[in-house]
C-alpha positions in Angstrom: 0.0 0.0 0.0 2.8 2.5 0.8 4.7 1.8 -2.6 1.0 3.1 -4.3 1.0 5.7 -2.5 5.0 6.9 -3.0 4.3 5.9 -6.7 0.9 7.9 -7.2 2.5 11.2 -5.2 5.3 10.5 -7.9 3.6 10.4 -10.6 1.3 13.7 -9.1 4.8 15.7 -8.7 5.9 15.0 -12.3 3.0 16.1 -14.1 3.4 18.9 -11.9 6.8 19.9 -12.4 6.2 18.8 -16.1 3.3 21.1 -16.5 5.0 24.4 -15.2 7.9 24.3 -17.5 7.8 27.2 -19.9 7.9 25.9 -23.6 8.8 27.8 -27.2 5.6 29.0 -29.0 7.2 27.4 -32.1 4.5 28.0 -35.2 5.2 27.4 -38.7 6.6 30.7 -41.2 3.2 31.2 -42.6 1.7 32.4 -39.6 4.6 33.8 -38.3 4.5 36.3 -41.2 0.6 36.7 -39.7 1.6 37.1 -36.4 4.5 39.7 -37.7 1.7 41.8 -38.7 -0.1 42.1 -35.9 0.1 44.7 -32.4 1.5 40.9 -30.6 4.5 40.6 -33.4 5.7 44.4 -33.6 8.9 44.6 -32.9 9.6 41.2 -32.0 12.4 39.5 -34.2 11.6 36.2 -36.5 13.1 33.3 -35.2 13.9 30.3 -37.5 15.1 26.8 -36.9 16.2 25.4 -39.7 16.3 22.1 -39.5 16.1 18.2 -40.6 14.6 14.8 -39.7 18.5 13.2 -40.0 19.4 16.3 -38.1 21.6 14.7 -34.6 22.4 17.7 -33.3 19.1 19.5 -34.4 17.1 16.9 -31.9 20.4 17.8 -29.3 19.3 21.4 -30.1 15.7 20.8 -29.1 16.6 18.8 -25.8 19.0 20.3 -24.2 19.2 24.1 -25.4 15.1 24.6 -26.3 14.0 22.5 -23.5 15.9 25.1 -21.1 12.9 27.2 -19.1 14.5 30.2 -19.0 15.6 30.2 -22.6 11.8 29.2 -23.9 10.8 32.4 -21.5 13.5 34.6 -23.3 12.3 32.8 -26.7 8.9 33.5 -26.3 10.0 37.5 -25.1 12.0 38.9 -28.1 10.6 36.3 -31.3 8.3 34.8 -33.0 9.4 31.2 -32.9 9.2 28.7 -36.1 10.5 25.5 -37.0 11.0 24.9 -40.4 11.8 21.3 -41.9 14.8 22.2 -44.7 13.6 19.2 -46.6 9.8 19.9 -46.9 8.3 18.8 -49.8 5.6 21.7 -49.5 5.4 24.5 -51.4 5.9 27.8 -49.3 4.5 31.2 -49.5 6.8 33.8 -47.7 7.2 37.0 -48.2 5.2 37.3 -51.6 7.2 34.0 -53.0 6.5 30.4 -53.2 9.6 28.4 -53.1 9.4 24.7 -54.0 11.4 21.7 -53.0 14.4 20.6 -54.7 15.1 16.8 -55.2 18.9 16.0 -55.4 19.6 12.3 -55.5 18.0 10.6 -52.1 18.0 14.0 -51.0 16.5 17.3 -51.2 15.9 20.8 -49.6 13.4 23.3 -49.8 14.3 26.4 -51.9 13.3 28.5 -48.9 15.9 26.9 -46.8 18.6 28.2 -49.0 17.0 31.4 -49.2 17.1 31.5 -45.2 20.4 30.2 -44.7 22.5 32.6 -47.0 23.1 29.2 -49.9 24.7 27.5 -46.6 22.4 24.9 -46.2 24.2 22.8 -42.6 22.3 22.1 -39.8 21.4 23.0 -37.0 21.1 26.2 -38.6 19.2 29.6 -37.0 17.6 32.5 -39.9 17.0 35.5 -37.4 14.9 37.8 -39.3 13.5 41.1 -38.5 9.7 42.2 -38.2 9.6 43.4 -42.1 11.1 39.7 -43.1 14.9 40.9 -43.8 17.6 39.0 -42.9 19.1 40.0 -39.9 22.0 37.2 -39.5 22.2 32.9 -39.3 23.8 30.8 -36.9 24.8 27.5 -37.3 25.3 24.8 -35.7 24.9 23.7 -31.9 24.8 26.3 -29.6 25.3 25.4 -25.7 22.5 26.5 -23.4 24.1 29.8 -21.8 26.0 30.8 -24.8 22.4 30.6 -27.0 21.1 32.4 -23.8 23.7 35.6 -24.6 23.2 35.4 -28.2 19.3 35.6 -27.7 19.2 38.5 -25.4 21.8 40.2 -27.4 19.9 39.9 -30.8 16.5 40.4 -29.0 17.3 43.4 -27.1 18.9 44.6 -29.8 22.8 45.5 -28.5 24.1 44.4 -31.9 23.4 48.1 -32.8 25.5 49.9 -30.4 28.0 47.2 -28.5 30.0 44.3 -29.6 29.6 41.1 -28.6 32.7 40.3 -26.6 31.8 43.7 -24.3 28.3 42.2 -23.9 29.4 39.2 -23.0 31.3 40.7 -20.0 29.2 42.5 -18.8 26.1 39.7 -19.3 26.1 38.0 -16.2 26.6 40.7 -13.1 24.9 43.7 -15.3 22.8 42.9 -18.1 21.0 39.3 -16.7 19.6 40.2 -13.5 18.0 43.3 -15.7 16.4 40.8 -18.3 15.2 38.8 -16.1 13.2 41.0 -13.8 11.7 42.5 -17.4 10.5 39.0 -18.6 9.1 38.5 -14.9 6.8 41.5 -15.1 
């Protein structure tokens, strides 16, 4: 009887702890470009994983880095969050285009991916985009938690425009953090 009732309790905290954990709004690109448009999307910076099924450290990516609950809170802050499949076989209306997929061999990509990702098409890679669908810059590849973390805040709050990175990132954790996280708290 008292293993039931350890195992129930268990399986009460869990769900619990599973259910507060913050998670990315991820949404696909055409309603990103929607939600871009609307009083919710000003200002906010597009977000795009680029990624693939085959994709090891894309699914890495998701678990360790995306998974984070203080990165999904930033996430969710400064961007409109998408994933996007590289190798989609759909067509894709974005910004006034339709790009197609392109079949090479056993393998293919999206037209849109290149687009995205500057003709570098490797993966895990990140199209950051701002609100009027420019290209602001791509990442690539994995990106540990607290260095994504920097990048993120740096993009989102927009200290690309008047500070390098390497200053930011000395000043990140005693001056700029505890500032960024009382405003995503509010």
């Amino acid at each position: 009887m008292k293993k039931l009732f350890f195992f129930i309790i268990s399986v009460i905290l869990l769900s619990t702890n599973m259910q507060s954990q913050t998670k990315i709004n991820w949404t696909d690109i055409e309603t990103a470009q929607e939600i871009a448009k609307t009083k919710d999307g000003k200002g906010k910076l597009i977000f795009i994983d680029c990624y693939t099924d085959w994709c090891g450290w894309c699914k890495v990516m998701d678990n360790k880095t995306f998974s984070d609950d203080f990165i999904a809170k930033l996430m969710n802050f400064y961007f409109i969050s998408v994933k996007f499949n590289a190798e989609q076989k759909a067509d894709i209306s974005f910004n006034g285009n339709i790009y197609k997929y392109y079949g090479n061999g056993k393998r293919g990509y999206n037209q849109l991916a290149s687009v995205l990702l500057q003709n570098k098409l490797a993966f895990p890679s990140f199209a950051i985009l701002n609100n009027d669908l420019s290209s602001k810059t791509v990442l690539q590849g994995y990106i540990e938690k607290d260095e994504f973390e920097m990048i993120i805040v740096y993009l989102g709050e927009k200290y690309d425009s008047n500070l390098d990175y390497n200053t930011f990132k000395a000043q990140y954790q005693n001056e700029i953090k505890p500032q960024i996280i009382k405003k995503i708290n509010k």
